[in-house]
Backbone of each chain as ProteinMPNN parsed JSONL, in Angstrom:
{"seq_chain_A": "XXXXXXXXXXXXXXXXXXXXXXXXXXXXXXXXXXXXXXXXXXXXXXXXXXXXXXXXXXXXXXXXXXXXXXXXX", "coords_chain_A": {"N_chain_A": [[35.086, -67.265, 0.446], [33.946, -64.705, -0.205], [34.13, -63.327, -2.989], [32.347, -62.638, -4.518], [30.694, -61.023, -3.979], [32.632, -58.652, -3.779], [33.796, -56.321, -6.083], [36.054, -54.684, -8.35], [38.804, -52.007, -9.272], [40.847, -52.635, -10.418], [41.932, -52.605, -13.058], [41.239, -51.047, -14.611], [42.097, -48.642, -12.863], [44.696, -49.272, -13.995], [45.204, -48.756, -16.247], [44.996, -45.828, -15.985], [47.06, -45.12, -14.759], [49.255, -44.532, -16.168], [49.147, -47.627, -18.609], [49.949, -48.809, -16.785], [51.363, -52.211, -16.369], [50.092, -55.691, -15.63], [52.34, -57.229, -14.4], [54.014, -55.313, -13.198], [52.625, -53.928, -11.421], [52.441, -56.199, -9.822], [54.687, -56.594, -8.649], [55.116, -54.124, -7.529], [53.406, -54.254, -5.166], [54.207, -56.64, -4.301], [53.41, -59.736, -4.937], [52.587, -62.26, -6.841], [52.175, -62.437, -10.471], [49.707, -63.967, -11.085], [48.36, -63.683, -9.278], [47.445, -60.818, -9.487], [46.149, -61.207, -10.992], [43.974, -62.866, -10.887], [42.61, -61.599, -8.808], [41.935, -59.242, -9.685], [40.008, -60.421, -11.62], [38.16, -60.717, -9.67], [38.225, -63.087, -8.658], [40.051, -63.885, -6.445], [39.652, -62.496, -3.162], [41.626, -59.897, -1.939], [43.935, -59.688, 1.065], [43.711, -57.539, 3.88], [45.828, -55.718, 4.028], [47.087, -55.802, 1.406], [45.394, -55.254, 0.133], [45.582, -52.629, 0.613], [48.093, -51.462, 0.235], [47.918, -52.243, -3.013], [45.879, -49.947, -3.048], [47.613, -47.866, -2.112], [49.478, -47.756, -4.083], [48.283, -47.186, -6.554], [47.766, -44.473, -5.672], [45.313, -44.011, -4.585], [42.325, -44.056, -2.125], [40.895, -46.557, -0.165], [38.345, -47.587, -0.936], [38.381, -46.848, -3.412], [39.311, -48.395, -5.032], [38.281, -51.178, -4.444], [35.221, -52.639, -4.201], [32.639, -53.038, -2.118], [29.232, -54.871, -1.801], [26.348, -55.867, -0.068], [25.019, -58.996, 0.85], [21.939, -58.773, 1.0], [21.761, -56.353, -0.653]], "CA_chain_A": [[36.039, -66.227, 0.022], [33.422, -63.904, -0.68], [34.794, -63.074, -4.4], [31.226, -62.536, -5.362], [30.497, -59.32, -3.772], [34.059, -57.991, -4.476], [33.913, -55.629, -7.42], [37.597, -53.462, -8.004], [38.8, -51.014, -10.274], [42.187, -52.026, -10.544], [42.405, -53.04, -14.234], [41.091, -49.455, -15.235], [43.251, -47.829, -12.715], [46.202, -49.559, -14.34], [45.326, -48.244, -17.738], [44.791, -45.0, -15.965], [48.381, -44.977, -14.614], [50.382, -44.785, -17.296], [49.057, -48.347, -18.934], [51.153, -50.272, -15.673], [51.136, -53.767, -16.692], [49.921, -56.815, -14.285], [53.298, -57.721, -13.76], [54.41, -53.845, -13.001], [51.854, -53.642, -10.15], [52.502, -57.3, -8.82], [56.186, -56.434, -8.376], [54.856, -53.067, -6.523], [52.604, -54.658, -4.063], [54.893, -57.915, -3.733], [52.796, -60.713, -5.089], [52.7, -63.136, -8.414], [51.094, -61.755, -11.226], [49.046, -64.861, -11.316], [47.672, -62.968, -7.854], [46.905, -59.955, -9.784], [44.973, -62.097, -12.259], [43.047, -63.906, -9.819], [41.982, -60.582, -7.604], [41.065, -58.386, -10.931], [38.986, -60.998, -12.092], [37.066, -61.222, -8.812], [38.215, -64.279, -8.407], [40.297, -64.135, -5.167], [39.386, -61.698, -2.655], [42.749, -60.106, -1.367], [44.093, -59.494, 2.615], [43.348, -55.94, 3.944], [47.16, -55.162, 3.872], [47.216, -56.367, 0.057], [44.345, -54.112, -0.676], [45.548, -51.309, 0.774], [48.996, -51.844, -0.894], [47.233, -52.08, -4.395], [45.415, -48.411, -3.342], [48.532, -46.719, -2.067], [50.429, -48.311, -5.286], [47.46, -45.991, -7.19], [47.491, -43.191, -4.808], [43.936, -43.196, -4.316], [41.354, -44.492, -1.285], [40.61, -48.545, -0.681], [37.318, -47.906, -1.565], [38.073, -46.413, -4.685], [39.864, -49.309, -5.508], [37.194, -52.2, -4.058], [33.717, -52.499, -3.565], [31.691, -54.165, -1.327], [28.622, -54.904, -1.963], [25.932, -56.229, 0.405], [24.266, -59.917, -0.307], [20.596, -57.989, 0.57], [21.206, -55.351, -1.189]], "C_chain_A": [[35.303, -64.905, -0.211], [33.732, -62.728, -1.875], [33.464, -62.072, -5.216], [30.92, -61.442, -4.918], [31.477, -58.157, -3.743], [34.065, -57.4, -5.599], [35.233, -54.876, -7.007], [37.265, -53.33, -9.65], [39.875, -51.132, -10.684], [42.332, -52.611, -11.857], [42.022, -51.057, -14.805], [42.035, -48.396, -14.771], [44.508, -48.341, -13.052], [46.206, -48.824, -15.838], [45.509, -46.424, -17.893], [45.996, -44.407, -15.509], [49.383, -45.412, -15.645], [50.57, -46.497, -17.997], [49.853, -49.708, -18.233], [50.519, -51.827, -16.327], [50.78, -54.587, -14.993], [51.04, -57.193, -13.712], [54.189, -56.359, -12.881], [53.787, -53.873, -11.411], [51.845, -55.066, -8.986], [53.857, -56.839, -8.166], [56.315, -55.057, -7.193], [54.682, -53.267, -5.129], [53.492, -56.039, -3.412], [54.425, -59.323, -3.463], [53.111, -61.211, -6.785], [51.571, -62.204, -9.192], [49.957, -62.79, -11.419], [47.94, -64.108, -9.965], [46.755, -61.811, -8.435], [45.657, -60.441, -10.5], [43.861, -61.98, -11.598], [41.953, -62.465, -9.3], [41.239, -59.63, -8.931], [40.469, -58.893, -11.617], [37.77, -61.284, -11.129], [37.407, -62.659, -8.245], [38.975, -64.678, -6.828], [40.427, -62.994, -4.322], [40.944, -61.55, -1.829], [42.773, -59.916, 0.448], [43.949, -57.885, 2.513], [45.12, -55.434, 3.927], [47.49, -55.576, 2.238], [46.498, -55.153, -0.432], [44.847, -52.907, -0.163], [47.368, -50.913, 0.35], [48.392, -51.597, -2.497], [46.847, -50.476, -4.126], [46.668, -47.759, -3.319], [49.079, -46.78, -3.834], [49.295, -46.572, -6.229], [47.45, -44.815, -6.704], [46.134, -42.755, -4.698], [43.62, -44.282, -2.906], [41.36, -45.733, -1.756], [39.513, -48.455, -1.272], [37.029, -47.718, -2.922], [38.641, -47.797, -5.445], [39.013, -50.667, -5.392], [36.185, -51.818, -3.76], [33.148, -53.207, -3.523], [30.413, -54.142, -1.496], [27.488, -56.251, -1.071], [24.941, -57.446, -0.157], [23.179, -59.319, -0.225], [20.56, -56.772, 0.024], [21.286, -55.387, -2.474]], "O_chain_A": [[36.029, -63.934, -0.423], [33.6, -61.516, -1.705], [33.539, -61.2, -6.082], [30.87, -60.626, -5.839], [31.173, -56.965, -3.694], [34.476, -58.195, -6.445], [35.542, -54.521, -5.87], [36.534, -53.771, -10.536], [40.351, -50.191, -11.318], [43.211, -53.462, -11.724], [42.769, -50.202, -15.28], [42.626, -47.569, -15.466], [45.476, -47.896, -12.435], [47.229, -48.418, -16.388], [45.846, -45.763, -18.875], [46.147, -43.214, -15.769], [50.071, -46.422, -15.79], [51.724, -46.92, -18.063], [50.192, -50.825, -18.623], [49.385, -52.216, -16.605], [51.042, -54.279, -13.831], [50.971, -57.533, -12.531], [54.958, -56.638, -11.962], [54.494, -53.839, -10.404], [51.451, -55.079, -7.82], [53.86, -56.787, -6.936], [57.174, -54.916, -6.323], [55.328, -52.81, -4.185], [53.419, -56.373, -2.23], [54.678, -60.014, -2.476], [53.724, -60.591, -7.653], [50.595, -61.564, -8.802], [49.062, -62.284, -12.096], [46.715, -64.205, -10.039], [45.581, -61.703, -8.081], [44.49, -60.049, -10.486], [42.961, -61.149, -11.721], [40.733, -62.443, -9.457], [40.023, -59.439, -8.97], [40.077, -58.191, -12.549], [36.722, -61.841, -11.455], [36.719, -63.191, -7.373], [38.549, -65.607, -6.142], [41.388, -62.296, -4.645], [41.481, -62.494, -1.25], [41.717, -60.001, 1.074], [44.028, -57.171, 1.513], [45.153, -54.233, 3.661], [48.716, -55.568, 2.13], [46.913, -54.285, -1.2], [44.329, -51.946, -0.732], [47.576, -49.708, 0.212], [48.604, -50.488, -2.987], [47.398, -49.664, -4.868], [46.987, -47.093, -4.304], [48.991, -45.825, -4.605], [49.617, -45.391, -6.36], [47.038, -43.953, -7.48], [45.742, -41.588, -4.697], [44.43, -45.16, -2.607], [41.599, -46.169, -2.882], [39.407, -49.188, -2.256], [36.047, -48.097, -3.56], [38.19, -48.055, -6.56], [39.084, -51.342, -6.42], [36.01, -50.783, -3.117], [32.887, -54.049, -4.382], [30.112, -52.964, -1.304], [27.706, -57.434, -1.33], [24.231, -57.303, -1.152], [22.851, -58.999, -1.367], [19.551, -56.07, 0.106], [20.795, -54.483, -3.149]]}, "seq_chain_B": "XXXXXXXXXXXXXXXXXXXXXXXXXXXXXXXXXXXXXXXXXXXXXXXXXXXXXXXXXXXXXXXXXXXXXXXXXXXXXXXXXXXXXXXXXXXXXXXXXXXXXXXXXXXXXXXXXXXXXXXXXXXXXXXXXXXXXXXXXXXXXXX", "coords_chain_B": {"N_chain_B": [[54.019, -69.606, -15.56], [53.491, -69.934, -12.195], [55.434, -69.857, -8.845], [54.238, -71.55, -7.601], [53.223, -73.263, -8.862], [55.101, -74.407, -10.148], [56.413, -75.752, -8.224], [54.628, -77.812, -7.733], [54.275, -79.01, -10.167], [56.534, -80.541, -9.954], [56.523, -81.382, -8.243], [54.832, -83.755, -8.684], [55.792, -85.354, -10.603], [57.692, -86.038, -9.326], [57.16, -87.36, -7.728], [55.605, -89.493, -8.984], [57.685, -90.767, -10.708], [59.177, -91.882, -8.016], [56.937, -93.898, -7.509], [56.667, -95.445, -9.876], [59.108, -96.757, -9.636], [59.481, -97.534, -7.037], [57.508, -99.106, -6.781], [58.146, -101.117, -9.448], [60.918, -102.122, -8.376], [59.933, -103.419, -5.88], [58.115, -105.403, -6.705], [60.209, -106.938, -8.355], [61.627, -107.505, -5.912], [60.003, -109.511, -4.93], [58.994, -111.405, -7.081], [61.34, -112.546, -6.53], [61.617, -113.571, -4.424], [62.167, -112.745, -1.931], [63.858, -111.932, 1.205], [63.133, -109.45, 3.49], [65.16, -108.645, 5.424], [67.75, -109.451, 4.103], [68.385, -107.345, 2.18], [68.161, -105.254, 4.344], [70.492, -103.308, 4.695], [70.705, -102.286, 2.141], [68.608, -100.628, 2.482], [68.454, -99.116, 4.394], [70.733, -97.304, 3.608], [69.431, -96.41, 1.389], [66.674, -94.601, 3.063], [68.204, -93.468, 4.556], [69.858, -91.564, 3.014], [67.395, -90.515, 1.538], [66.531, -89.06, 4.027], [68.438, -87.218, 4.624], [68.125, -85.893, 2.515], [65.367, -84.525, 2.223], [65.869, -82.9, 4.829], [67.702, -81.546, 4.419], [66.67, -79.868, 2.638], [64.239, -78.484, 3.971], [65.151, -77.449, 5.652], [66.488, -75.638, 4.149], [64.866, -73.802, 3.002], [61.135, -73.413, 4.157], [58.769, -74.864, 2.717], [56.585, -73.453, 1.813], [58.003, -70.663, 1.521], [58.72, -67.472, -0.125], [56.414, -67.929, -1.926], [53.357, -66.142, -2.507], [50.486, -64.896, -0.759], [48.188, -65.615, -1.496], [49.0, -67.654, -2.673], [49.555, -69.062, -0.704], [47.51, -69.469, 0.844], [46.422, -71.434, -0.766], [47.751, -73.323, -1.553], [47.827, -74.606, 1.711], [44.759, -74.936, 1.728], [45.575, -77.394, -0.383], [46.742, -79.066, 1.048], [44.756, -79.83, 3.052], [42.963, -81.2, 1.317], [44.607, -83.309, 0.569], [45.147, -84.695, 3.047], [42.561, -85.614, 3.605], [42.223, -87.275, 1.161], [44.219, -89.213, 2.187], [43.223, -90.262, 4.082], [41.029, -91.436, 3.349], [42.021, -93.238, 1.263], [43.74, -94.813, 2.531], [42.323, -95.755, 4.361], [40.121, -97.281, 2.839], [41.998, -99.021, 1.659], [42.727, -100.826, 3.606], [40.506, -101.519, 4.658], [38.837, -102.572, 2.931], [39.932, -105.237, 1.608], [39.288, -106.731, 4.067], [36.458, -107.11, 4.283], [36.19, -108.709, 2.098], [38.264, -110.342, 1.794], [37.725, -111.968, 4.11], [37.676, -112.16, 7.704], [39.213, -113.807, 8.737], [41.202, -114.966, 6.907], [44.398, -114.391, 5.062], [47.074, -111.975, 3.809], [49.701, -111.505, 1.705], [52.66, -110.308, 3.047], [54.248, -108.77, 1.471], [52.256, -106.876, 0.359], [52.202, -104.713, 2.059], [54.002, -102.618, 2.133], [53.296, -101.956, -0.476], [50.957, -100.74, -0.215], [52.073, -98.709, 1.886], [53.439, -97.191, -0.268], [51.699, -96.411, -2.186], [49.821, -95.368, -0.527], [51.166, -92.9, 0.039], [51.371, -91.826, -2.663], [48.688, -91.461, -3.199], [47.994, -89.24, -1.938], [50.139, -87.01, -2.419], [49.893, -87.072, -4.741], [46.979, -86.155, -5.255], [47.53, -83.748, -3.487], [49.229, -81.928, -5.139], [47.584, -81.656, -7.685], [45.29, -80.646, -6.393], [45.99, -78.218, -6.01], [47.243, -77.209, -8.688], [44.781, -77.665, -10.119], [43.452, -75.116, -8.423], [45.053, -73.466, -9.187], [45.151, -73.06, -11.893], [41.983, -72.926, -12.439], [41.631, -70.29, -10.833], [43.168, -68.606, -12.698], [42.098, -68.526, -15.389], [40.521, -66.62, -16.732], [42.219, -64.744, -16.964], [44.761, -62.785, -18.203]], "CA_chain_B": [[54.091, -70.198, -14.845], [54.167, -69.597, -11.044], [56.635, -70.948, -8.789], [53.687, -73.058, -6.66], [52.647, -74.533, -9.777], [56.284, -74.908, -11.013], [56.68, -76.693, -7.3], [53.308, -79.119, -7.705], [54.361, -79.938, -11.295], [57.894, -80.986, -9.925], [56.26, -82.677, -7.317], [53.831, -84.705, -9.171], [56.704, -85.528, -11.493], [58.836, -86.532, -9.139], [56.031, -88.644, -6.744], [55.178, -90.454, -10.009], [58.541, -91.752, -10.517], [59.562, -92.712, -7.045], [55.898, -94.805, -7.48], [56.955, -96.103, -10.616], [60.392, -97.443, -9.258], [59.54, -98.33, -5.828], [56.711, -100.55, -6.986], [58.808, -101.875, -9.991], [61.51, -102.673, -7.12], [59.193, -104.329, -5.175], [57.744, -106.01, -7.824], [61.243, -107.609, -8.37], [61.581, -108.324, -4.625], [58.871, -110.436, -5.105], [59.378, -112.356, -7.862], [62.541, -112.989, -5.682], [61.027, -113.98, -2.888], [63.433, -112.001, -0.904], [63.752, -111.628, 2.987], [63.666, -108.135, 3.499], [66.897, -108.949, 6.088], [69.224, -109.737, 3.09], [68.281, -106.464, 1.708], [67.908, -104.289, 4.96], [71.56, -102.334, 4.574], [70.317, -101.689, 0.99], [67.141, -99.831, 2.405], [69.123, -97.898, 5.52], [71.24, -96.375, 3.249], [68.586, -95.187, 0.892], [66.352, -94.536, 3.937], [68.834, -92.386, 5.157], [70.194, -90.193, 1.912], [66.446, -89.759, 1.634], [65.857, -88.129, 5.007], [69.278, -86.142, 4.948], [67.9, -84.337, 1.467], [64.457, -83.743, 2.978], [66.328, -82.516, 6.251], [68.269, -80.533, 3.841], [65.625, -78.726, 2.151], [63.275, -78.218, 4.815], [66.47, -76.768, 6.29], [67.23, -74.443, 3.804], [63.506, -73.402, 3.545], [60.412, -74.194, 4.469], [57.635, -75.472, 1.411], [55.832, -72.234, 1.549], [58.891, -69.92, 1.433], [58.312, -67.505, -1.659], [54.564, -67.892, -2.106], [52.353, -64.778, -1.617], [49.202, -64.784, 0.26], [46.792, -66.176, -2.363], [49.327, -69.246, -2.755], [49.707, -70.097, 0.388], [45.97, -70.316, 0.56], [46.269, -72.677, -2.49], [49.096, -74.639, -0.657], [46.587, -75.146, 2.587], [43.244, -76.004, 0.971], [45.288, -78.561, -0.899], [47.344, -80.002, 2.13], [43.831, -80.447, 3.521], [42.343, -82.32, 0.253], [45.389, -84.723, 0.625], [44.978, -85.159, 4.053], [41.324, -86.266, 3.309], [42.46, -88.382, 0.428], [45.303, -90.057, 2.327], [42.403, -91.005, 5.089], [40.21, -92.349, 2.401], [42.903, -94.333, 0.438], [44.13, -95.903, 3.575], [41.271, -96.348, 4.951], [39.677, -98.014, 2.194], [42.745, -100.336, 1.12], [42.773, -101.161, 4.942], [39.196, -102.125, 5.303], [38.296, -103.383, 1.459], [40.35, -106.66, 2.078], [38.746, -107.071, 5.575], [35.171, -107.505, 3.89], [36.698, -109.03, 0.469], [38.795, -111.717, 2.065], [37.092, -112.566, 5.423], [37.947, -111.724, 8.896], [40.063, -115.57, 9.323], [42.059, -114.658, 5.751], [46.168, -113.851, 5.604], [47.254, -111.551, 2.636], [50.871, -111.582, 2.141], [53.767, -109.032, 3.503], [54.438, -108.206, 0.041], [51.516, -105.785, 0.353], [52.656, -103.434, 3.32], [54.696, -101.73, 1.302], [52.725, -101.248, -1.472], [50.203, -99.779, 0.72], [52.464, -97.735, 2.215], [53.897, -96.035, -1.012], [50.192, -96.179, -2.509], [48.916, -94.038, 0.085], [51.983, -91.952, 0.24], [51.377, -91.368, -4.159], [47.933, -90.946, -3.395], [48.022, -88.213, -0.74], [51.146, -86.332, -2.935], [49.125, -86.722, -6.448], [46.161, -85.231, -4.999], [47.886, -82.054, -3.382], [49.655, -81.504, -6.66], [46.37, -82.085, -8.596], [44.715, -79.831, -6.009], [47.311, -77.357, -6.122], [47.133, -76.833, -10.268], [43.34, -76.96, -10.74], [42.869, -74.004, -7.767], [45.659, -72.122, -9.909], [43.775, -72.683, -13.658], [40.481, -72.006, -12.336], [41.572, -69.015, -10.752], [43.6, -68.21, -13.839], [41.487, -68.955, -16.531], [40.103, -65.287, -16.954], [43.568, -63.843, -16.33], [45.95, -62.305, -19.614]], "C_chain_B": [[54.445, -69.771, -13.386], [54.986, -70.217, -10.279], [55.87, -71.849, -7.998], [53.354, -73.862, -7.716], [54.212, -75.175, -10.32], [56.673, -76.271, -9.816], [55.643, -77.967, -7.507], [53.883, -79.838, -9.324], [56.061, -80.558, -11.05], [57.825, -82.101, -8.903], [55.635, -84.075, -7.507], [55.183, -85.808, -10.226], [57.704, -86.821, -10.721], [58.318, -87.803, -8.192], [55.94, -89.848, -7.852], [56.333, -91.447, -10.57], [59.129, -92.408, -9.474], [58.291, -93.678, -7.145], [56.499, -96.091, -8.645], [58.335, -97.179, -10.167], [60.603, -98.325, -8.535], [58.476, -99.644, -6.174], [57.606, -101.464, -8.547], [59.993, -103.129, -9.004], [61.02, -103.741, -6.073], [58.407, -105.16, -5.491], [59.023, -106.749, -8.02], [61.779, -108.779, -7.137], [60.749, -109.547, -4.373], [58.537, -111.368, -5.41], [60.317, -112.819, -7.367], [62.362, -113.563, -4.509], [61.868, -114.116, -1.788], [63.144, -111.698, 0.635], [64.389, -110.361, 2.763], [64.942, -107.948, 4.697], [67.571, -109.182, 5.108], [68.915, -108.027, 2.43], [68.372, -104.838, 3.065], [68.922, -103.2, 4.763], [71.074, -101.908, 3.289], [68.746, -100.308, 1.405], [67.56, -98.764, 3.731], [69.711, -97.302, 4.77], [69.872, -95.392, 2.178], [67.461, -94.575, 1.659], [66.988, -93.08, 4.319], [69.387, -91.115, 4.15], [68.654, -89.938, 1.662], [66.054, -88.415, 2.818], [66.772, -87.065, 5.32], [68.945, -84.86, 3.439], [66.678, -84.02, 1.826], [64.717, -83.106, 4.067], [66.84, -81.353, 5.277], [67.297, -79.38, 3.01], [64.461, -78.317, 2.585], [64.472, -77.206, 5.58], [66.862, -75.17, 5.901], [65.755, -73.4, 3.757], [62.209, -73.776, 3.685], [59.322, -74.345, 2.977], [57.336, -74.119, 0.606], [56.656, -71.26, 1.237], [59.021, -69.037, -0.103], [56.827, -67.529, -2.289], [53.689, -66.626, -1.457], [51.179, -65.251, -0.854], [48.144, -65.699, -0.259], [47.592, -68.046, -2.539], [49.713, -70.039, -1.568], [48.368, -70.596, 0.852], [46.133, -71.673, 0.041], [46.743, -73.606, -1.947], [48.183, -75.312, 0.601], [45.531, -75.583, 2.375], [44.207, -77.183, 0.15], [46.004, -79.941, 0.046], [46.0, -80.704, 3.179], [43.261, -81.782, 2.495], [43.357, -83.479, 1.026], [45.435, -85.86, 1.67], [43.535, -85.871, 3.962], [41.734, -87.795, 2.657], [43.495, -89.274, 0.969], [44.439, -91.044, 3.294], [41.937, -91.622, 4.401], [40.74, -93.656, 1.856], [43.223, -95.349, 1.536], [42.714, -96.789, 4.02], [40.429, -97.509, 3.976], [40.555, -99.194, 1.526], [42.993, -101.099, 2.249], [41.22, -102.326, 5.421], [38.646, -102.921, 4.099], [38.29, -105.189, 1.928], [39.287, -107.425, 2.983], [37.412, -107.883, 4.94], [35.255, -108.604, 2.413], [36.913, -110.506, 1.034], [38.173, -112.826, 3.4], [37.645, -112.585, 6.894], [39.266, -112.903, 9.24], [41.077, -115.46, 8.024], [43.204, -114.402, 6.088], [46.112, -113.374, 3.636], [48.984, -111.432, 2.984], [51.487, -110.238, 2.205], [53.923, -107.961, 2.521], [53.363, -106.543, 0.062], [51.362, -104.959, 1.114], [52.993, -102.54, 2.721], [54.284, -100.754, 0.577], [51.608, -100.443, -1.266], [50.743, -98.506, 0.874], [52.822, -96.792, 0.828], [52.33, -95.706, -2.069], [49.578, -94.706, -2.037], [49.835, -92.743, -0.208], [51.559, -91.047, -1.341], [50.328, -90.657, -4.142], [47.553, -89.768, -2.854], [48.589, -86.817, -1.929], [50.311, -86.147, -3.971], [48.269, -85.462, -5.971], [46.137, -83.634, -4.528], [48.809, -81.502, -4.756], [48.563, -81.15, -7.896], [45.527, -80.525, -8.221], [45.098, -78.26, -6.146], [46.846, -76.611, -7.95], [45.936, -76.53, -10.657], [42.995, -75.728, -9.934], [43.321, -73.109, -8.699], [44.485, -72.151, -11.447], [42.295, -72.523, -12.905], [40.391, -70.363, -11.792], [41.711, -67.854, -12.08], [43.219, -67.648, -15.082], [40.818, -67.919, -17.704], [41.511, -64.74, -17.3], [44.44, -63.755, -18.462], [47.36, -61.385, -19.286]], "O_chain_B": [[55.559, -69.278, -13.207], [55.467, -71.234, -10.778], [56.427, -72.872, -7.6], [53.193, -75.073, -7.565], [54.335, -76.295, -10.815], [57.063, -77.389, -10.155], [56.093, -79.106, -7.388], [53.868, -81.052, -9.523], [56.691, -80.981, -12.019], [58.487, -83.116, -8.682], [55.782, -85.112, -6.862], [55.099, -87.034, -10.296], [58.19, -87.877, -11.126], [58.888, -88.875, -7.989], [56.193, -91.014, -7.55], [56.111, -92.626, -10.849], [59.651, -93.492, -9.737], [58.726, -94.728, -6.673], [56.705, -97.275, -8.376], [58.327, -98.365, -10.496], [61.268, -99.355, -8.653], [58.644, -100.829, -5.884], [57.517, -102.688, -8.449], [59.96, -104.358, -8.939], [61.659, -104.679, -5.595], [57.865, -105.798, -4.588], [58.651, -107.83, -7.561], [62.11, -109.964, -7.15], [61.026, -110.432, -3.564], [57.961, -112.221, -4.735], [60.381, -113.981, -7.767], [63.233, -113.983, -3.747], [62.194, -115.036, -1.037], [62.083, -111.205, 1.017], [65.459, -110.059, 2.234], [65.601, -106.91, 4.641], [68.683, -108.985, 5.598], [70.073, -107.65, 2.249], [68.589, -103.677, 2.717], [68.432, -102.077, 4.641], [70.997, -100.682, 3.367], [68.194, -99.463, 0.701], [66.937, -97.721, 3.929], [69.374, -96.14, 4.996], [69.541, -94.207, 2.233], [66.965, -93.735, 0.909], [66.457, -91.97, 4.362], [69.337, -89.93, 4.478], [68.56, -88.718, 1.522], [65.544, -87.311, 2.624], [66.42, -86.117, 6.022], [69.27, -83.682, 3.29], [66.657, -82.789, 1.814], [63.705, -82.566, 4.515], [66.339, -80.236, 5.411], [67.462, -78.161, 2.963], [63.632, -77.825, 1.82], [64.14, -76.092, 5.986], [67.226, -74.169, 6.517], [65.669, -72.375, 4.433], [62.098, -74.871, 3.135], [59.516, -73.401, 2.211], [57.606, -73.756, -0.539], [56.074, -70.598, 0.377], [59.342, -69.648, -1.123], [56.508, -66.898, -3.296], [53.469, -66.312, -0.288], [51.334, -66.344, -0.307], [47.389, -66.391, 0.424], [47.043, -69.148, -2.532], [50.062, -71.214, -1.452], [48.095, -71.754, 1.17], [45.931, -72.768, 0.565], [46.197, -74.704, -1.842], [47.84, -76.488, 0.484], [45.237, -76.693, 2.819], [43.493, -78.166, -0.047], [45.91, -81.16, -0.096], [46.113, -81.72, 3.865], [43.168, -82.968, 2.812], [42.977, -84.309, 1.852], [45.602, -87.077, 1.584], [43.6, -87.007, 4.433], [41.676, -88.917, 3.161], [43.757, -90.219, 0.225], [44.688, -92.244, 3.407], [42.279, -92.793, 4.568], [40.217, -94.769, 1.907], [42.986, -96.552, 1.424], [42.329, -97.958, 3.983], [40.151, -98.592, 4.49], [40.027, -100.15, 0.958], [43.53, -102.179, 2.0], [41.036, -103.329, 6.111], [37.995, -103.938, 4.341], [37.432, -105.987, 2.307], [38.637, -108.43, 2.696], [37.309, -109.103, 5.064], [34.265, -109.128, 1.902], [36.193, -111.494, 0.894], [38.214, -114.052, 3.508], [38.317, -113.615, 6.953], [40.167, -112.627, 10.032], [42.068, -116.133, 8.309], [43.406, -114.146, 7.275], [45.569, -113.916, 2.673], [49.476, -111.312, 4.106], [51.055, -109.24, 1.627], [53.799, -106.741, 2.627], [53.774, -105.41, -0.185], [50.339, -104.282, 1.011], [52.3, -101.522, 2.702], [54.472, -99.537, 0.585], [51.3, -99.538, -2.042], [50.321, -97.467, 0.368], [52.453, -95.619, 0.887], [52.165, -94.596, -2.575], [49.162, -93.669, -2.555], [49.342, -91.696, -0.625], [51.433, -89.823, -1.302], [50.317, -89.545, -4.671], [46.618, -89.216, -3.433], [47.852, -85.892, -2.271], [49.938, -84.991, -4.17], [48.537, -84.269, -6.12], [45.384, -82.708, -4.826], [48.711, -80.312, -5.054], [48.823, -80.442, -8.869], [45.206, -79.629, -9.001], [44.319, -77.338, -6.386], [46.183, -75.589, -8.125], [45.685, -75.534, -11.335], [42.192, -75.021, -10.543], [42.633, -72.188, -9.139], [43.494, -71.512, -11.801], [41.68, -71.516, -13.256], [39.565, -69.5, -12.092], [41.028, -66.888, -12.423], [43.704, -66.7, -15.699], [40.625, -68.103, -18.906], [41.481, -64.157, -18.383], [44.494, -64.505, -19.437], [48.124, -61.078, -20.201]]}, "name": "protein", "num_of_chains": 2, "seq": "XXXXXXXXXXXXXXXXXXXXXXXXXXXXXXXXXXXXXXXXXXXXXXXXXXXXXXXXXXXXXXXXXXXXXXXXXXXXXXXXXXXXXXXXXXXXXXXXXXXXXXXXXXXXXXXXXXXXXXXXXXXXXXXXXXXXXXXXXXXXXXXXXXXXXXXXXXXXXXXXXXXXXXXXXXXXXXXXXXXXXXXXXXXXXXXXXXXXXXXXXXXXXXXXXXXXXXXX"}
């Protein structure tokens, strides 16, 4: 799943949009909040149409929203 | 609660009493030492209202129907486990005997059955099982 080199931002940018709740932004993007859980804990890496859903939802860039991080680096 | 876990805990629920019933049932048959011909119209009809409400709700939609992206994952890794565990279970209540009783041995009829709904429990448990621990471990962080 590669979870482990997955870092995001989207718990900060929810606090940074007007304190949106997990269930606020699941209902946006069109997933369980159990989804949101999962992905803002690192824990399940989402689909590139998911992630780029989650950015628009913020109105910023995917990358601002995820980051990849190389295993050698 | 989500609705794949609300589906696995309805499934497990509901596997565990058709186990409980059908082997009570057949457990009765038994002690009766019943020809499954005096009973066959008893097992076409439930036979058949079984396969017209699985017809019916495969009908109306399919398993996955409703599940985002991450749970249909969840739903596939555990339709694989089961599929593993249904090979295993069979396989091993299939071949145990073989080495147990001796190649020239007879085990009686009685135990077809219980095979069959065995494997069927064990297959169903396990994707239900599989199903719930992917969600709490994902979860487990989550508020």
């Amino acid at each position: 799943m590669g979870s482990d080199r997955l870092s995001n931002n989207i718990r900060k940018l929810r606090f940074e949009n007007g304190q949106m709740t997990q269930q606020q932004l699941a209902d946006q993007v069109g997933v369980t909040r159990q989804t949101i859980i999962a992905t803002e804990a690192g824990k399940y890496a989402p689909s590139l149409p998911l992630a780029f859903k989650i950015a628009q939802t913020f109105g910023v860039p995917i990358e601002t929203v995820f980051q990849y991080e190389a295993e050698d680096s | 609660m989500s609705k794949l876990q609300k589906s696995a805990w309805t499934n497990l629920i509901a596997v565990s009493m058709c186990a409980i019933v059908g082997g009570a049932g057949f457990s009765l048959l038994f002690l009766l030492n019943a020809k499954g011909i005096d009973y066959i119209f008893i097992f076409f009809i439930v036979g058949s209202l079984t396969s017209l409400g699985i017809y019916m709700f495969y009908r109306k939609k399919s398993p996955e129907a409703g599940f985002d992206e991450r749970e249909k994952m969840i739903y596939k890794r555990a339709l694989g486990l089961a599929a593993c565990a249904l090979t295993i279970f069979l396989g091993c209540v299939c071949i145990i005997p073989f080495f147990v009783l001796g190649g020239q041995n007879v085990i009686k009829v009685y135990y077809l059955p219980l095979i069959f709904l065995s494997t069927l429990f064990a297959a169903q448990f396990v994707h239900s099982m599989a199903i719930l621990i992917q969600c709490s471990m994902e979860e487990e962080n989550g508020q």
